[in-house]
C-alpha positions as a LaTeX table, in Angstrom:
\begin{tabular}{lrrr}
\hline
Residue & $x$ (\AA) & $y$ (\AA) & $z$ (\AA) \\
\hline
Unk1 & $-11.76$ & 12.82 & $-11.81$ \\
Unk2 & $-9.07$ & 10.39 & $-11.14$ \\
Unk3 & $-5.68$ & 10.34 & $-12.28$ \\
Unk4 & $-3.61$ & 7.34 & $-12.91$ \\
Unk5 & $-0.29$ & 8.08 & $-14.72$ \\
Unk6 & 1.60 & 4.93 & $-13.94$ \\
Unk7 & 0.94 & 0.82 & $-12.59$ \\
Unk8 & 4.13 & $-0.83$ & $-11.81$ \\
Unk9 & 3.61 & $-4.33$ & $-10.45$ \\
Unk10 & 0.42 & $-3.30$ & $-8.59$ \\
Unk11 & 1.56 & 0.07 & $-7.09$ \\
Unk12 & 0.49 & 3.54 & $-7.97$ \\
Unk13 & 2.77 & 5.78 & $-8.78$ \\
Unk14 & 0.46 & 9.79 & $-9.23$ \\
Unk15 & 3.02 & 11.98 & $-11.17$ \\
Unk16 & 0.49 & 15.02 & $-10.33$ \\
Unk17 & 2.01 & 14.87 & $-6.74$ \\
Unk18 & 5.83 & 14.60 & $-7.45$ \\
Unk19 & 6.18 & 17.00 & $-4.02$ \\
Unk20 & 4.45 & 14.18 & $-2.43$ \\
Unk21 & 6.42 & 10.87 & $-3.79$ \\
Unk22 & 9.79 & 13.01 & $-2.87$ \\
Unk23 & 8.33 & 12.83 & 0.52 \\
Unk24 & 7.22 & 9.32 & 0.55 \\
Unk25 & 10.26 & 8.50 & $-0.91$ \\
Unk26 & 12.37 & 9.40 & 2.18 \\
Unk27 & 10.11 & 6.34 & 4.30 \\
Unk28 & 12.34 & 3.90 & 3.04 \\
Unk29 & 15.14 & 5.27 & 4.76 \\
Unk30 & 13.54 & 3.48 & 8.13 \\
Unk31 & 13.88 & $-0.13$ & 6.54 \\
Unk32 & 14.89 & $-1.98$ & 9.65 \\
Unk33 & 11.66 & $-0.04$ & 11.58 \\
Unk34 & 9.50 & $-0.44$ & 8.39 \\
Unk35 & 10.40 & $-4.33$ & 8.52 \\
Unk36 & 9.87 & $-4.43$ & 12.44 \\
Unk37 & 6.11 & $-3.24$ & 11.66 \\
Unk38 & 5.57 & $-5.96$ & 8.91 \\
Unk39 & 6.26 & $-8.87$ & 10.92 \\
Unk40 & 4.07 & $-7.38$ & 14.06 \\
Unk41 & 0.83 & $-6.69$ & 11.67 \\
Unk42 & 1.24 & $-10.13$ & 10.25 \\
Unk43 & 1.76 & $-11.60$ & 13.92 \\
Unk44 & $-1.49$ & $-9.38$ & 14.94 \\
Unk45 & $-3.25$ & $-11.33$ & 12.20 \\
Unk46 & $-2.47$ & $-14.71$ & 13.07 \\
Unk47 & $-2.41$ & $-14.41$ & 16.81 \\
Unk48 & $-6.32$ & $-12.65$ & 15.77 \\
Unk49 & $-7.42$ & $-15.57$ & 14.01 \\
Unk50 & $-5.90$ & $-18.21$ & 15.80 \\
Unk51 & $-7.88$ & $-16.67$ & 19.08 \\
Unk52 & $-11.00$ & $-16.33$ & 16.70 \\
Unk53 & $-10.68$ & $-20.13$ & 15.99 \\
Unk54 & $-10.59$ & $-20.89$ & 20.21 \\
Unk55 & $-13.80$ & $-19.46$ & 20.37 \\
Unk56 & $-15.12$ & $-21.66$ & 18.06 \\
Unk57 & $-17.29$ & $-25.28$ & 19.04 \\
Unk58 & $-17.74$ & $-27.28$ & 16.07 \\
Unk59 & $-21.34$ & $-28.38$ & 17.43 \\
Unk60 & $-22.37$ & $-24.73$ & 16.80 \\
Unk61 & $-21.09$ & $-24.85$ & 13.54 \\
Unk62 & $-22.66$ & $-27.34$ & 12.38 \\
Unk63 & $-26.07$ & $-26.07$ & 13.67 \\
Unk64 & $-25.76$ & $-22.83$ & 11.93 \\
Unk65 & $-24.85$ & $-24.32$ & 8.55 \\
Unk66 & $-27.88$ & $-27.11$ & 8.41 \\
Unk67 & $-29.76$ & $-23.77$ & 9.27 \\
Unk68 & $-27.96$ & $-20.99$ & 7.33 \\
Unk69 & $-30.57$ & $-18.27$ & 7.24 \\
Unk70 & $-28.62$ & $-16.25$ & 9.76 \\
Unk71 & $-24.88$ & $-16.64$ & 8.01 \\
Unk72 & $-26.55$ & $-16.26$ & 4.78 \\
Unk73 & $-27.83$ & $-13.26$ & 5.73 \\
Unk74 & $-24.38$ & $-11.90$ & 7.18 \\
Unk75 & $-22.38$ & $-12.92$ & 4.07 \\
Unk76 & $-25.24$ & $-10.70$ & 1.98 \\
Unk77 & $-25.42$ & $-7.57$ & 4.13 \\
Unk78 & $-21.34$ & $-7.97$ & 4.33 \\
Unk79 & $-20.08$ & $-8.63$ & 0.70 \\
Unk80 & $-22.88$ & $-6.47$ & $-0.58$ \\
Unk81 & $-23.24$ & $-3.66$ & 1.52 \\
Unk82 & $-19.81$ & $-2.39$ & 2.33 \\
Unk83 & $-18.61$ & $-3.05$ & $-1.11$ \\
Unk84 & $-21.05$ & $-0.54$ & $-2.46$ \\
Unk85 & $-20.89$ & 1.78 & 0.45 \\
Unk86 & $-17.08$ & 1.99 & 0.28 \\
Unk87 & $-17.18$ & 2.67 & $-3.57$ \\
Unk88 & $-20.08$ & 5.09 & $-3.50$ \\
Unk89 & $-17.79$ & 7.68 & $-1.01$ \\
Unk90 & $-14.66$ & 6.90 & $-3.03$ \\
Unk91 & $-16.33$ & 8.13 & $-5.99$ \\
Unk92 & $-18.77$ & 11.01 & $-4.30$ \\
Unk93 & $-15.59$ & 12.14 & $-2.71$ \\
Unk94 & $-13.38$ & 11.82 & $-5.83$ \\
Unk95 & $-10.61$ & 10.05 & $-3.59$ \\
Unk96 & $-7.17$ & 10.07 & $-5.16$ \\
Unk97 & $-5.94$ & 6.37 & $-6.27$ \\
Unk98 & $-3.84$ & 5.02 & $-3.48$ \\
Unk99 & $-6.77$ & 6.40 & $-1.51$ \\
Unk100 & $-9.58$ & 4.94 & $-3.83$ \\
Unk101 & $-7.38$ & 1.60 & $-3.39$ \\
Unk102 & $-7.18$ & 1.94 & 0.10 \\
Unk103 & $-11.24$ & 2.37 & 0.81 \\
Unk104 & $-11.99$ & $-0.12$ & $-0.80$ \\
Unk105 & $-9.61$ & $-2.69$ & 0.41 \\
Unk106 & $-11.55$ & $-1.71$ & 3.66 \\
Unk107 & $-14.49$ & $-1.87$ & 2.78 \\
Unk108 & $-14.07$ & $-5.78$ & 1.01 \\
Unk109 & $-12.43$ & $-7.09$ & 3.54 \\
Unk110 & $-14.44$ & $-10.07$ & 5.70 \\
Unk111 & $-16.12$ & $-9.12$ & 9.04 \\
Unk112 & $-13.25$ & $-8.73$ & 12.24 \\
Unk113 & $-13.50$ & $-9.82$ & 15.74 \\
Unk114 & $-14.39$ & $-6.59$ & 17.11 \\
Unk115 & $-18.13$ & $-7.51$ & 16.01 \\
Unk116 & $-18.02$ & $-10.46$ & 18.65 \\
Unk117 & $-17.14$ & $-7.69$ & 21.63 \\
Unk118 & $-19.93$ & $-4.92$ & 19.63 \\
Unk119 & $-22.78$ & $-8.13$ & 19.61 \\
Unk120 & $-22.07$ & $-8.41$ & 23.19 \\
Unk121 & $-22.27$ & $-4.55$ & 24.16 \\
Unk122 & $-26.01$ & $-4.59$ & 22.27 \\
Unk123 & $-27.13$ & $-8.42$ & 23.51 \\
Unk124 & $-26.91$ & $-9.22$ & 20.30 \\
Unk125 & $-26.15$ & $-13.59$ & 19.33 \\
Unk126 & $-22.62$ & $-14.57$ & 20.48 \\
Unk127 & $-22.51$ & $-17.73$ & 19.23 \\
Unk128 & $-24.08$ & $-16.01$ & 15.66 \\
Unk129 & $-21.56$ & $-13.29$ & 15.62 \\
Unk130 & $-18.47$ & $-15.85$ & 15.88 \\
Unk131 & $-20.23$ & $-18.26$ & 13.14 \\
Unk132 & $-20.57$ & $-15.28$ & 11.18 \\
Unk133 & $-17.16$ & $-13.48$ & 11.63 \\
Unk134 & $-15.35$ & $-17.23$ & 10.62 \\
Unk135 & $-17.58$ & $-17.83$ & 8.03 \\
Unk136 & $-16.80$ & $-14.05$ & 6.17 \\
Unk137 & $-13.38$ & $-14.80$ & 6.86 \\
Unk138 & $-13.82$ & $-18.07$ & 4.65 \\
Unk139 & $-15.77$ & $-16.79$ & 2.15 \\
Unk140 & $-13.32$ & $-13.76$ & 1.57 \\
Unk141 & $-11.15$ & $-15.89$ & 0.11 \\
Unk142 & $-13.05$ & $-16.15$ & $-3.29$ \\
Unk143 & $-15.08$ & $-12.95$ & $-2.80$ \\
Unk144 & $-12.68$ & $-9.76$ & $-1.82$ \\
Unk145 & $-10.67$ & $-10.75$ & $-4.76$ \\
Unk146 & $-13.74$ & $-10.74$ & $-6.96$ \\
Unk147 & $-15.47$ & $-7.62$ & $-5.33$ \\
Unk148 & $-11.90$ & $-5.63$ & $-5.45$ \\
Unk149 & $-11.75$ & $-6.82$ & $-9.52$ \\
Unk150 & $-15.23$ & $-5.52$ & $-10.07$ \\
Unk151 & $-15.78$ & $-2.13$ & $-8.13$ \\
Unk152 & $-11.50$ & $-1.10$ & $-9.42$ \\
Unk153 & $-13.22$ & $-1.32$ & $-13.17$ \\
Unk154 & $-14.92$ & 2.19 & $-12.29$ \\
Unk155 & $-11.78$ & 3.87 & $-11.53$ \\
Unk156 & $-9.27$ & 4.91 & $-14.31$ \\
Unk157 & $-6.25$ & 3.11 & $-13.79$ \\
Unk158 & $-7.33$ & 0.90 & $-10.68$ \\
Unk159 & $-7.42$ & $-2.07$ & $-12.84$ \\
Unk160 & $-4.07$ & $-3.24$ & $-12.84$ \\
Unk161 & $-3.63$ & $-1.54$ & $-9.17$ \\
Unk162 & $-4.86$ & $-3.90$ & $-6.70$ \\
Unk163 & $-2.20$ & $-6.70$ & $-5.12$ \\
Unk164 & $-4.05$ & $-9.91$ & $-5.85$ \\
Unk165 & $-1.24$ & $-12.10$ & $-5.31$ \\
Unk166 & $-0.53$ & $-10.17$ & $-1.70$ \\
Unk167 & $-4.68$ & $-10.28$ & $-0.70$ \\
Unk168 & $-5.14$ & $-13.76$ & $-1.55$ \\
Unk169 & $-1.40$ & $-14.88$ & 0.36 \\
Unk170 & $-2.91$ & $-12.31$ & 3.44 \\
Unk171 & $-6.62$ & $-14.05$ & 3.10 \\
Unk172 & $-4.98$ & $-18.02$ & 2.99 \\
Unk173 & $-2.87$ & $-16.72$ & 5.51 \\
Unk174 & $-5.84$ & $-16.20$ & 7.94 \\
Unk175 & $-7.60$ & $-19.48$ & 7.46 \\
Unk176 & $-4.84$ & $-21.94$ & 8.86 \\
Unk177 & $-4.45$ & $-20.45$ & 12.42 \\
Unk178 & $-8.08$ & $-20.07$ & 12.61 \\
Unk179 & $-8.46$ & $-23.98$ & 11.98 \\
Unk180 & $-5.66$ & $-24.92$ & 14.39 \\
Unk181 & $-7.41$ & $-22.56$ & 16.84 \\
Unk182 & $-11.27$ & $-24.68$ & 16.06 \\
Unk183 & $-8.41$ & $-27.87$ & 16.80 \\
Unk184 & $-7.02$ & $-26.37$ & 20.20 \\
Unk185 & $-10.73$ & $-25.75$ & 21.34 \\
Unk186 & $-12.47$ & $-28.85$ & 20.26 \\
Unk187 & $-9.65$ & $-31.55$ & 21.75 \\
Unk188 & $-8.23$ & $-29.57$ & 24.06 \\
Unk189 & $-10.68$ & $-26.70$ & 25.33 \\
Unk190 & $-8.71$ & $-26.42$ & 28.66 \\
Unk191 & $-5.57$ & $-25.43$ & 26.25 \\
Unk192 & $-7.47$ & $-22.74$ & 24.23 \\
Unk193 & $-8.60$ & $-20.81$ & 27.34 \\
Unk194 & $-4.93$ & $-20.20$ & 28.20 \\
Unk195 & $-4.79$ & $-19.26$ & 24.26 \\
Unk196 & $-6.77$ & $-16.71$ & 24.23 \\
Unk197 & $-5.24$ & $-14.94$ & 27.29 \\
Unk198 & $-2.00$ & $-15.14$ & 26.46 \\
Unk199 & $-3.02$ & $-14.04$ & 22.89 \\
Unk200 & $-4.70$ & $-11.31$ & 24.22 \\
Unk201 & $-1.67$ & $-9.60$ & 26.07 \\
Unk202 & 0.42 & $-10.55$ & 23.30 \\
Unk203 & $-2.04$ & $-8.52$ & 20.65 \\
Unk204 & $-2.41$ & $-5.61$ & 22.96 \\
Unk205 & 1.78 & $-5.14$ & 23.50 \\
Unk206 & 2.40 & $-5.45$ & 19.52 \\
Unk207 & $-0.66$ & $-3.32$ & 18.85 \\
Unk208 & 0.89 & $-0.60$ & 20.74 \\
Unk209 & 4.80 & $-0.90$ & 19.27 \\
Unk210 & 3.01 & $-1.42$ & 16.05 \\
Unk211 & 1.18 & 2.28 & 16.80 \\
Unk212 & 4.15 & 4.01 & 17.93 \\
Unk213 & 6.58 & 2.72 & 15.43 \\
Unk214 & 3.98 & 3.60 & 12.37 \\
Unk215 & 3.56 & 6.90 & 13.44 \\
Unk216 & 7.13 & 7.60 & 13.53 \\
Unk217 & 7.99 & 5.86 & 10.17 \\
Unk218 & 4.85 & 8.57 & 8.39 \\
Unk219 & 4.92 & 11.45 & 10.81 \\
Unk220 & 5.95 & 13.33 & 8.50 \\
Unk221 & 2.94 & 12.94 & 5.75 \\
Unk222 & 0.45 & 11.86 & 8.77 \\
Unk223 & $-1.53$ & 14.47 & 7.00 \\
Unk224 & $-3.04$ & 12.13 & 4.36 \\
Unk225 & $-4.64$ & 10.08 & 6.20 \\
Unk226 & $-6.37$ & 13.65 & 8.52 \\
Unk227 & $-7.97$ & 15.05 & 5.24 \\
Unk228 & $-11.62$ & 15.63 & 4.95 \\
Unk229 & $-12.01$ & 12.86 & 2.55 \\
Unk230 & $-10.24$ & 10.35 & 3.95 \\
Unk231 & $-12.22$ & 11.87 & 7.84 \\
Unk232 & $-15.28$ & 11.55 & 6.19 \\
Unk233 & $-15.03$ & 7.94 & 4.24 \\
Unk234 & $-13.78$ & 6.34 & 8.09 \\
Unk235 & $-16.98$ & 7.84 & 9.89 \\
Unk236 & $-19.26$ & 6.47 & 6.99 \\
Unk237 & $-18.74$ & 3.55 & 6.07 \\
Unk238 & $-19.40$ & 1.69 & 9.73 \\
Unk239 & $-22.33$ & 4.60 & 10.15 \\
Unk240 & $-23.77$ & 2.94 & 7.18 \\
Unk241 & $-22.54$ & $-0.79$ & 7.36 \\
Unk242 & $-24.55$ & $-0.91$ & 11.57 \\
Unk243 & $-27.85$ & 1.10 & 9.87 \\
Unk244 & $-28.50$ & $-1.07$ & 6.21 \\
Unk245 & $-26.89$ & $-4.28$ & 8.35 \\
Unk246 & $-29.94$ & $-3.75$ & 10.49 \\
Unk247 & $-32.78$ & $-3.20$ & 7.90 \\
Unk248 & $-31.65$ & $-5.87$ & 6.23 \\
Unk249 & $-31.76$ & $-8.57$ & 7.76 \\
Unk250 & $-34.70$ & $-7.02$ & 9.69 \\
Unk251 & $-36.16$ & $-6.96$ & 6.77 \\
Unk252 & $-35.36$ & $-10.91$ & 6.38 \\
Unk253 & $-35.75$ & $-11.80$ & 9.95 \\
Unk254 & $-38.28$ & $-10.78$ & 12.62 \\
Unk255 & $-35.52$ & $-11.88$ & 15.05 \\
Unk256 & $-34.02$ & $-8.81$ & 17.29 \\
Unk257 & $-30.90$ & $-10.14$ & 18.31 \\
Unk258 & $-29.95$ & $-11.53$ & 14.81 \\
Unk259 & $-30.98$ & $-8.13$ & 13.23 \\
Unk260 & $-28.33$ & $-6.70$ & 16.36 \\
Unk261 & $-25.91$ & $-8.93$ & 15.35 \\
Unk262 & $-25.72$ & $-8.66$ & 11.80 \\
Unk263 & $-25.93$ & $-4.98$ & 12.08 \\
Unk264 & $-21.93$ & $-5.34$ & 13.84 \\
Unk265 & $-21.18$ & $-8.25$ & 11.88 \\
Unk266 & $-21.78$ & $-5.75$ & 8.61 \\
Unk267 & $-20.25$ & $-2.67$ & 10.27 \\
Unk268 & $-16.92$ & $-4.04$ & 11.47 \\
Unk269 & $-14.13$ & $-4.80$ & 8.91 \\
Unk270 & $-11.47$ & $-7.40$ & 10.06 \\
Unk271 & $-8.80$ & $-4.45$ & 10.41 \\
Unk272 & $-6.03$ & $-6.69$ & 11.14 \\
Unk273 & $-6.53$ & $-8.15$ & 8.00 \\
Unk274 & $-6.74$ & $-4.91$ & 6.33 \\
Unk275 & $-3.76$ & $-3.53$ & 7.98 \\
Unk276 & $-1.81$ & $-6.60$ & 6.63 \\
Unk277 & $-2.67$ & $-6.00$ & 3.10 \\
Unk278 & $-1.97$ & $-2.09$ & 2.71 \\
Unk279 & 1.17 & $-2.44$ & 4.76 \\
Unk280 & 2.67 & $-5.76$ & 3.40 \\
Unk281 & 0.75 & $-5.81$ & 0.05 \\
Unk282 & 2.11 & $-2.22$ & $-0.71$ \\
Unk283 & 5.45 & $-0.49$ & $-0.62$ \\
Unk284 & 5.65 & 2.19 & 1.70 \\
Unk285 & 6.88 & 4.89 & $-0.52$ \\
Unk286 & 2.99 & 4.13 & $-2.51$ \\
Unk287 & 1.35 & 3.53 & 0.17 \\
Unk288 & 2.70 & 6.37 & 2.85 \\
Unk289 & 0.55 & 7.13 & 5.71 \\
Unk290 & $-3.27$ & 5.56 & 4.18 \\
Unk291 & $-1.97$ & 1.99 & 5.65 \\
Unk292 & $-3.19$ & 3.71 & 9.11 \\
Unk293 & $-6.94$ & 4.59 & 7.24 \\
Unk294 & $-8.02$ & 1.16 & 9.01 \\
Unk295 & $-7.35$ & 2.77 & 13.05 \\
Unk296 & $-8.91$ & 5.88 & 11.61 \\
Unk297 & $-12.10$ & 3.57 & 10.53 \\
Unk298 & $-12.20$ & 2.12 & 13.94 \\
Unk299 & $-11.71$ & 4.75 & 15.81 \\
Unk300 & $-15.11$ & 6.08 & 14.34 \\
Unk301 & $-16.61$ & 2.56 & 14.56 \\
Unk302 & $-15.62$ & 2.49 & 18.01 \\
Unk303 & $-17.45$ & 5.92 & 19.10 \\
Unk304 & $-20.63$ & 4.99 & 16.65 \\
Unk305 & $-21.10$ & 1.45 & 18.55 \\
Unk306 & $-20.95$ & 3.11 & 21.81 \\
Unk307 & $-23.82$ & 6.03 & 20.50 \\
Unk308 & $-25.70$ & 2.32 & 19.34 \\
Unk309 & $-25.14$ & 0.60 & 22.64 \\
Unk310 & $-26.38$ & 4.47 & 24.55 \\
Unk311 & $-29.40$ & 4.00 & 22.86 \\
Unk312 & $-30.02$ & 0.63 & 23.05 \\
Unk313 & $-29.60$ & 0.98 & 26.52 \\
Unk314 & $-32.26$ & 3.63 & 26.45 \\
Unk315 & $-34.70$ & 1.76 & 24.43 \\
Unk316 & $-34.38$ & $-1.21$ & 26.82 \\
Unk317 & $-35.46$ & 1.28 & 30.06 \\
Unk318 & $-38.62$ & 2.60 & 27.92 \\
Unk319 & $-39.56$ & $-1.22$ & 26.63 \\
Unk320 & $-37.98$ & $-3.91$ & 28.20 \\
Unk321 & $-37.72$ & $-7.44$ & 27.18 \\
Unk322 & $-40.40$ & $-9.93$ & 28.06 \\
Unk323 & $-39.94$ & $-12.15$ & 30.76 \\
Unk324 & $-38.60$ & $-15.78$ & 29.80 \\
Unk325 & $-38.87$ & $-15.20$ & 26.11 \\
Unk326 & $-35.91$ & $-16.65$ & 24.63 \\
Unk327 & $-34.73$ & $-15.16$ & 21.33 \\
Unk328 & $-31.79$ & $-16.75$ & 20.68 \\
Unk329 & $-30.76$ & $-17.19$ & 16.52 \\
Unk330 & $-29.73$ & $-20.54$ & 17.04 \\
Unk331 & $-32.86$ & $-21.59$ & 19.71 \\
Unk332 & $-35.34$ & $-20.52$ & 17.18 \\
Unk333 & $-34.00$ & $-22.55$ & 14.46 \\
Unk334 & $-33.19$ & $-25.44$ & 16.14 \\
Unk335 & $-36.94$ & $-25.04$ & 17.31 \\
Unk336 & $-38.06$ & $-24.87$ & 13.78 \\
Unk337 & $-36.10$ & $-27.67$ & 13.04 \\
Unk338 & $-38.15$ & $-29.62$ & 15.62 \\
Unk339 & $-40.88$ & $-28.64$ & 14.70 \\
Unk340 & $-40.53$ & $-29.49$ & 11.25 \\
Unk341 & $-39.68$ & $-33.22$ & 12.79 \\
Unk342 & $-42.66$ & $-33.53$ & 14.88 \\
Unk343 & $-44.70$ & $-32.84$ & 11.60 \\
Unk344 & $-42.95$ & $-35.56$ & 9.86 \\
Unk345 & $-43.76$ & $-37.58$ & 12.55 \\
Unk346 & $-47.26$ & $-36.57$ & 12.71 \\
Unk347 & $-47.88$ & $-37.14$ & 9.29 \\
Unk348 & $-45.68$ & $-40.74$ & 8.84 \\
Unk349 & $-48.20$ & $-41.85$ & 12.32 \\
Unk350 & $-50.77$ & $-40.76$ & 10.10 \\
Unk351 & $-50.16$ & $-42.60$ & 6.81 \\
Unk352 & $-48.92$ & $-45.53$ & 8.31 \\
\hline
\end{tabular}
């Protein structure tokens, strides 16, 4: 059962581990460090998004939202799946607050870039995955706020816990370099090619300082975040997001490379996003070492794609593809959509 003995401002405070917050308590002697890592997770995000938005062509767009079965499907399998999964193991597990708080953060947050790279490794829609990925992004705005309100009403205490004000600055704060990146590509595509690669080295140099530098600041309760609950939760969660992804929208969709897609789409959380939250949204004597649960989640999202991709690979040698059939999300519906006008045609030839 879960103990909350104190909410101050959105932080948990668990008197039951007093040894623990004397601990935490000595993180805020690296200020100038802690401070360092703030502004590099929130320059990760937008330097993220804004390379998310370059990869963006608003023709695409616009093609997936007159036929929306796809996205719609995403946003479902996204908002609903990994909401529910990430509740389910906080409360199987009987997770302590700040770690009840911190899975499910995770688990409401939108779907992240990595998804784009996963769809690739398993053939899966590219141009689906991207739609997808900026269109949870979007839609996170309204709905992790709502999903965090509704699943923290079955913990004790977690009511008054979660950083609204903090998730909703982080989730705004992800939509404007996204849109200037949709800009960059659409006038000046040349411009967002160099974007993306100089984005790219920039996000793997932080990435690393950002590593090193949290370590250091919670090496000395690095512990939390190794326990078997927290272990478990990581491996889970994208376990279970990639397998009910799939059914689902196989389920909806005899299309294989949508079903692929939205299996990663469902799987991967936008960790930058969720790094941003625990680290910013949180002090660092509350939040200690779970602001690194989101590399742990990864890391085990990481190793469970590459098991996928193994098999995939497998299943392709056994049964390959047939020749020249094209099963592209986006072919197939702008197919129906012709379709659908040649009928009209048909029948206004007929009547007239």
């Amino acid at each position: 059962m879960m103990n909350l003995t104190e909410v101050h401002g959105g932080s948990l405070f668990n008197e039951a581990n007093a040894s623990d917050n004397v601990t935490l308590a000595t993180l805020n002697i690296q200020g100038p460090i802690n401070k360092t890592v703030n502004i590099l997770t929130v320059l990760n995000l937008f330097i993220t998004m804004i390379s998310l938005g370059c990869t963006m062509e608003i023709f695409k767009i616009k093609a997936y939202l007159f036929k929306p079965k796809g996205v719609a499907i995403a946003l479902l399998s996204q908002f609903c799946i990994m909401p529910i999964t990430a509740f389910s193991l906080a409360k199987i597990l009987q997770m302590e607050p700040i770690k009840a708080v911190t899975v499910l953060i995770c688990g409401c947050c939108p779907g992240g870039t990595l998804s784009n790279i996963f769809s690739l490794v398993v053939k899966g829609d590219m141009n689906l995955s991207i739609v997808m990925t900026t269109c949870s992004n979007i839609a996170a705005l309204g709905l992790m706020p709502l999903l965090l309100y509704i699943f923290s009403q079955g913990f004790t205490g977690l009511e008054n816990a979660v950083p609204y004000a903090g998730i909703l600055t982080a989730l705004a704060f992800t939509l404007v370099p996204c849109a200037f990146g949709i800009a960059i590509n659409h006038f000046k595509p040349n411009t967002a090619v160099t974007v993306k690669k100089v984005g790219l080295s920039i996000l793997i140099i932080s990435s690393i300082i950002i590593c090193i530098l949290s370590f250091y600041i919670v090496s000395n309760v690095i512990w939390m975040i190794l326990m078997p609950d927290a272990l478990i939760a990581a491996s889970l969660m994208p376990l279970i997001g990639f397998t009910l992804g799939y059914v689902m929208s196989k389920t909806a969709s005899p299309i294989f490379r949508c079903s692929r897609t939205i299996s990663m789409e469902t799987g991967c959380q936008n960790i930058q996003l969720c790094v941003t939250i625990l680290k910013v949204a949180f002090p660092l004597e509350v939040i200690g070492a779970m602001f690194l649960f989101p590399l742990l989640y990864i890391t085990f999202q990481c190793a469970e794609v590459f098991l996928f991709a193994l098999g995939f690979k497998c299943y392709q040698r056994v049964k390959p593809p047939a020749d020249g059939k094209c099963d592209s999300c986006l072919h197939v519906f702008l197919q129906q959509s012709s379709k659908g006008s040649e009928q009209m045609h048909s029948l206004h030839t007929v009547m007239f």
